[in-house]
N, C-alpha and C positions, 0 to 999 in steps of 0.2 A: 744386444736385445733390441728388436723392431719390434713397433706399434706402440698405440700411445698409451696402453696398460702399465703402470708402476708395478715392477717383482722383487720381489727382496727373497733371496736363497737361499734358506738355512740347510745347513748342513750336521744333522745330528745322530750321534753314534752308539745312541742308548734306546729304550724305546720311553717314550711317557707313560708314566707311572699314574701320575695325580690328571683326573681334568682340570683344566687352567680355566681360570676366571680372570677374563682379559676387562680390565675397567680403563676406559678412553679417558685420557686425561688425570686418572690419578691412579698411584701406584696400587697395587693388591698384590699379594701372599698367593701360590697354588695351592688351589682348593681338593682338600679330597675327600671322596663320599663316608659318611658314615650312617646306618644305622642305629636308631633308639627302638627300644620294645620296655613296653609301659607295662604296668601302671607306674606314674612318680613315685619312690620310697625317698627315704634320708641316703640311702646311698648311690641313687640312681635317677639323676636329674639332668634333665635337659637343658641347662643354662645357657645363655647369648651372652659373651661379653660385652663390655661398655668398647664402642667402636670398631663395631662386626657386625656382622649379620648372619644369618641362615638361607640359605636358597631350598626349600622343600620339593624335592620330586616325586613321590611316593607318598603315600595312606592310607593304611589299612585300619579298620577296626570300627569301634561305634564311638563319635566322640559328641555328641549328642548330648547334653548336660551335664560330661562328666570331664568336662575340656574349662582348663581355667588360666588365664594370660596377662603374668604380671609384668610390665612396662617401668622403667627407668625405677626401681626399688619400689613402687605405688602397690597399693590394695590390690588383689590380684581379682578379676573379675572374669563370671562364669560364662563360656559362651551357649547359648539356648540352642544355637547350631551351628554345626561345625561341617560343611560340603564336603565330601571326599572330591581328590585331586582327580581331571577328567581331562583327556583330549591331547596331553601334553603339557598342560599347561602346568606353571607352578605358584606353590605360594613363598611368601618370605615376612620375616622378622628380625627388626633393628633391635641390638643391643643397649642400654642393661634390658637382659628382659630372661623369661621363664616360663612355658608350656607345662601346664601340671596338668598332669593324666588320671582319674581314679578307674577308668576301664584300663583294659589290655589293648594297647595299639603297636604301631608300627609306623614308622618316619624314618624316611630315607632322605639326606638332606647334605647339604654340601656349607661347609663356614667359609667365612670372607673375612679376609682383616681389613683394615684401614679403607671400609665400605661407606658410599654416601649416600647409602638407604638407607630411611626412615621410617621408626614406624609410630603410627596416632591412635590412641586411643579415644572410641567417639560412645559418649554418652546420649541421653535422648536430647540435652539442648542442642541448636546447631554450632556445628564450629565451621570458621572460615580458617580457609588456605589460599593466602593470595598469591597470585603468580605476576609476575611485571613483565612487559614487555618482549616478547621475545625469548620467555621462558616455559621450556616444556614439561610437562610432568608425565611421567608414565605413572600409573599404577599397578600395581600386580594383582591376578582378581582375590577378591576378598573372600574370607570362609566362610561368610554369613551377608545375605541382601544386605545393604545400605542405602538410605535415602543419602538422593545427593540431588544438588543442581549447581546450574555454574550461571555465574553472575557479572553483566561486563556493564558497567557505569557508563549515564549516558557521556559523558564525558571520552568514554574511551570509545565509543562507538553505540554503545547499549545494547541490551538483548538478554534476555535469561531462561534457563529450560531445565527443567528437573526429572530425574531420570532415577534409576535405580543402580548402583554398582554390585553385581551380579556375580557370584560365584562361577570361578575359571572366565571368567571373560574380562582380563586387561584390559583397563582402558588410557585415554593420552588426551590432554589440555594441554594448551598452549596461550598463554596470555597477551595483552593485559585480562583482567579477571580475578576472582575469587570463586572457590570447590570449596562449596556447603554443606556441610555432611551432620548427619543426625543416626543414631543409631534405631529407635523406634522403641526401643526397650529402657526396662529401668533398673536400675542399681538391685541387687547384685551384677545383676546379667547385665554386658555392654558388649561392641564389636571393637575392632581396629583394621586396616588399613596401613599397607607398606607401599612406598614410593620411591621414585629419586627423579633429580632432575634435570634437564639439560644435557652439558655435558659427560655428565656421572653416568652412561651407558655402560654395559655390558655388556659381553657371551653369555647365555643362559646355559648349567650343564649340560651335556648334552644334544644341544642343538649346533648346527651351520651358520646359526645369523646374529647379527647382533641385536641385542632389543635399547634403543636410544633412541632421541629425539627426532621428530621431525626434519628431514635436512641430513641429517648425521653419515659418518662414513658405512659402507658396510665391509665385513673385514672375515675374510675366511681363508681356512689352513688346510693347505692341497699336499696332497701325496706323491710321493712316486719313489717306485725303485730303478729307473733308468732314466729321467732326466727327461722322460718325453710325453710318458703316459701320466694323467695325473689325474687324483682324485680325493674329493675333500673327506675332511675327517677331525673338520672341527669338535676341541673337546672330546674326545673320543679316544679312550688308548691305542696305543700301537708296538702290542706284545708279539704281535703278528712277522715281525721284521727288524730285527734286532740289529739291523743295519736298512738305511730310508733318507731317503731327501724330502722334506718337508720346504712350500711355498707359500709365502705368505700374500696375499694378492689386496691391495687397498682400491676400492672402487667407488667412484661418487656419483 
């Protein structure tokens, strides 16, 4: 092997079945897609376990008042609105937790085991998220506008600015600081917000790249069936070639 690119060569004799949800730094389960079609009954429920998560690709339907999001076993609160999923982008939810539907929808969505996403429930007071030093937060975008600002102690430099957290539009802090977040709304109705940080990056379904911290490696999975052509196919089946060489290439 010439050049200063790192390859690592797999050689595999089946095709991928499940898309793989690659977490840097700590282990995960392959993930594979499934569909929900609503409304919630007693025998048809969307549950998150306690230490998982959900990656959501997909939404159909009107969830508009009739969308309600119970978090770690707590009061289950309604949301006033619920954005449909745009552009690619996705949403997620941390475990224990429960999406209850009284319309007819549709969620396409992929589970995580041993996930270090988070997810917060934000009422109208503010809540702080502090981040220390050297630590990154991605957000995933939220289903409903959130007040937010981010706040750095004159101590650590100073400066603070408030903004809104935007449905389909991820965003990413890095500390030192605290992300002050206020929902705008009141009980019943509240918002939430999924995260992870640092380290705890990932492959998003579907996607070629990784979504992780500032700095972070990027990491994608090349094809070929003769060892010379090659082409990625991160997270993406490959029913197509029931014999393939797959490359894993680490780039910084």
């Amino acid at each position: 092997m010439t050049g200063a690119e790192p390859r690592v060569v797999l050689y595999l004799m089946r095709p991928i079945i499940c898309a793989i949800a690659l977490f840097l730094a700590l282990a995960a389960t392959p993930a594979c897609g499934e569909t929900f079609i609503g409304p919630t009954t007693s025998t048809n429920r969307l549950l998150v376990p306690t230490n998982s998560a959900i990656i959501i690709t997909a939404t159909f339907g009107d969830f508009t008042n009739s969308t309600q999001v119970q978090l770690d076993g707590g009061y289950p609160f309604t949301q006033s609105f619920f954005a449909p999923l745009e552009h690619g982008t996705v949403y997620a939810l941390a475990g224990p937790a429960e999406l209850i539907f009284s319309n007819a929808v549709l969620f396409t969505f992929y589970r995580l085991t041993n996930s270090a996403i988070l997810s917060q429930g934000i009422a109208n007071d503010p809540l702080g998220i502090p981040l220390a030093s050297n630590q990154t937060m991605h957000v995933f975008g939220a289903p409903a506008p959130v007040n937010a600002s981010f706040v750095r102690q004159s101590s650590e430099g100073g400066g603070a600015l408030s903004f809104v957290l935007a449905p389909n539009s991820p965003a990413e802090f890095t500390g030192p600081g605290t992300l002050f977040l206020n929902s705008g709304v009141f009980f019943p109705n509240a918002k939430f917000i999924s995260y992870f940080i640092d380290q705890d990056g990932y492959a998003l379904p579907g996607q070629q790249a990784v979504a992780g911290p500032t700095g972070s490696f990027a990491i994608s999975l090349d094809k070929s069936v003769d060892l010379n052509t090659w082409s990625p196919v991160w997270m993406q089946t490959a029913s197509d070639s029931a014999k393939a060489f797959y490359r894993l290439r680490i780039q910084h």
